[in-house]
N, C-alpha and C positions, 0 to 999 in steps of 0.2 A: 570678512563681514563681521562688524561689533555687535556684539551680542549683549544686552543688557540684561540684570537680577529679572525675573522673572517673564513674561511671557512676550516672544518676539516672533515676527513672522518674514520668514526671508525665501529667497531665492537664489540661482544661481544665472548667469550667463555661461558661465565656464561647464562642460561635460565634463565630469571624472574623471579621471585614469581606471579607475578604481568606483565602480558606479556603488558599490556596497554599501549601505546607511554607516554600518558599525566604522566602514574602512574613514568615509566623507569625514564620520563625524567622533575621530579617534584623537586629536586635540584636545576635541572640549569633554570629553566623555567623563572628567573628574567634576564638570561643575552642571552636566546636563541631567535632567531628572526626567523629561519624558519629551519625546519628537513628535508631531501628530501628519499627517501626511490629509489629503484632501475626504479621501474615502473613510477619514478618522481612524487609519491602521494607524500603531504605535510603533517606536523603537522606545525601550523601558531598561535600559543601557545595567541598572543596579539589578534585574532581576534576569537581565541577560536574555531580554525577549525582542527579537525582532519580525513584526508581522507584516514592516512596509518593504523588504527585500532592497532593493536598488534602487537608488536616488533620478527622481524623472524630474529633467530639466525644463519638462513645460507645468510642474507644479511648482506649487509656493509649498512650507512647511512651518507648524507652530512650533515650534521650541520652548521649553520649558527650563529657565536658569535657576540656579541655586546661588550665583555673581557673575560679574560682568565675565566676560571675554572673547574671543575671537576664534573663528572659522576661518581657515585655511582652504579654500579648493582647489587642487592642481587637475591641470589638462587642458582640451582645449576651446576656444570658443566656439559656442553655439551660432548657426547663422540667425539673425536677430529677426527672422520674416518666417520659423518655426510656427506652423500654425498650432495652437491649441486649444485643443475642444475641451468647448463647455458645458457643461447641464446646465437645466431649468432648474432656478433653486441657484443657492449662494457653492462658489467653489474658492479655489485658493488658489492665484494665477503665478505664476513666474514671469519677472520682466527680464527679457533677454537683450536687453542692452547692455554695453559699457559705460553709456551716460545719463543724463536725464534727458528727459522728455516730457513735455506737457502732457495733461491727466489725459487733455481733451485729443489734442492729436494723436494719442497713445489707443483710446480707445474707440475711435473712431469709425472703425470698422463695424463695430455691434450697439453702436449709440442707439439704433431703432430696440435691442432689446435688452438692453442695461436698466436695471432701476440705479443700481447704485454702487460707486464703489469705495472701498477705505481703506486706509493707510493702518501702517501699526500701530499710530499715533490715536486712532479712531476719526481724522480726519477725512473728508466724503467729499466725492464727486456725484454730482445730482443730476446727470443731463437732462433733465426736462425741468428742470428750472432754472437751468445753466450756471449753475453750482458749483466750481471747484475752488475747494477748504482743500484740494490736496494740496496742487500748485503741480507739483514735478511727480515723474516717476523716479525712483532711484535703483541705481543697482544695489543689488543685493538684500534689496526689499519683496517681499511678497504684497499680494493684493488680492482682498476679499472683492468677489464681484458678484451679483446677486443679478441674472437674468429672470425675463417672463417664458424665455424659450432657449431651448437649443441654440450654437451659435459658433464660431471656430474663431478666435482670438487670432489675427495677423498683423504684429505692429506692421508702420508703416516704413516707408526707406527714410532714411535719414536724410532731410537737405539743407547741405552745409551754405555758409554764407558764400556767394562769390570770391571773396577777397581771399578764405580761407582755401577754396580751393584752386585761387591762381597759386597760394603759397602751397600749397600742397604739391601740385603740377611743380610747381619752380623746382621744390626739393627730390622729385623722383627725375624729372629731364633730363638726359643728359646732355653736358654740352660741349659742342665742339668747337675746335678752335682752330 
């Protein structure tokens, strides 16, 4: 995951090996100055305080750089239909894809009580005025979502083009001869 000079919000699809914040986030630990987690618990990596314990693959997390660089996660994938609960009031999501997805199919599920959600870019999905400045979700982005209620976040399945999965079929088939 690329991590830009100062404030970025990411996720992961991949689980841990190693679900520890300090272990996740021991790459960037030279150029990170503070982690924030949903509940606004810290990792404060220079003063050696970690209040968020273990990396939860159904949050997103802020990050605070001092330069650019990059996040390594090893482990393994998440199933991408991991429900995760949300509060009333703005939370910090994890997108457990490996690909994109539109803002709108993506959040679909909780459109009756979304006001609104944004990108790190501070780009917004509006669904009630059918709004989306995001365009895509991306992996290894986080996303602020801002409900009027309770709600449990289940992307949807992914459905691939026909064509893609006659060639998909073609390549696992075996064939005889």
């Amino acid at each position: 995951i690329n991590l830009q000079s100062g404030w970025n919000m990411i996720s992961s699809y991949i689980v841990p090996d190693n679900p520890d914040v300090v272990d996740v986030c021991s790459d960037i630990v030279d150029n990170l100055v503070v982690m924030k987690n949903n509940a606004g618990d810290i990792y404060f990596p220079a003063l050696d305080i970690n209040l968020i314990g273990d990396w939860d693959i159904t949050q997103g997390y802020q990050l605070y750089m001092n330069s650019n660089d990059q996040i390594k996660i090893v482990g393994e994938k998440v199933n991408p239909q991991t429900p995760i609960v949300l509060s009333a009031g703005w939370n910090i999501a994890a997108y457990l894809y490996g690909v994109n997805m539109d803002a709108v199919t993506a959040f679909q599920n909780i459109v009756v009580v979304l006001v609104v959600a944004k990108n790190n870019n501070g780009d917004i999905y509006f669904p009630s005025l059918n709004l989306n400045l995001i365009g895509d979700l991306i992996p290894g982005q986080g996303y602020q979502v801002y409900l009027n209620n309770n709600n449990t976040l289940i992307y949807p399945e992914l459905e691939l083009p026909k064509a893609m999965i006659n060639d998909l079929w073609q390549s696992i088939n075996p064939r005889f001869f």
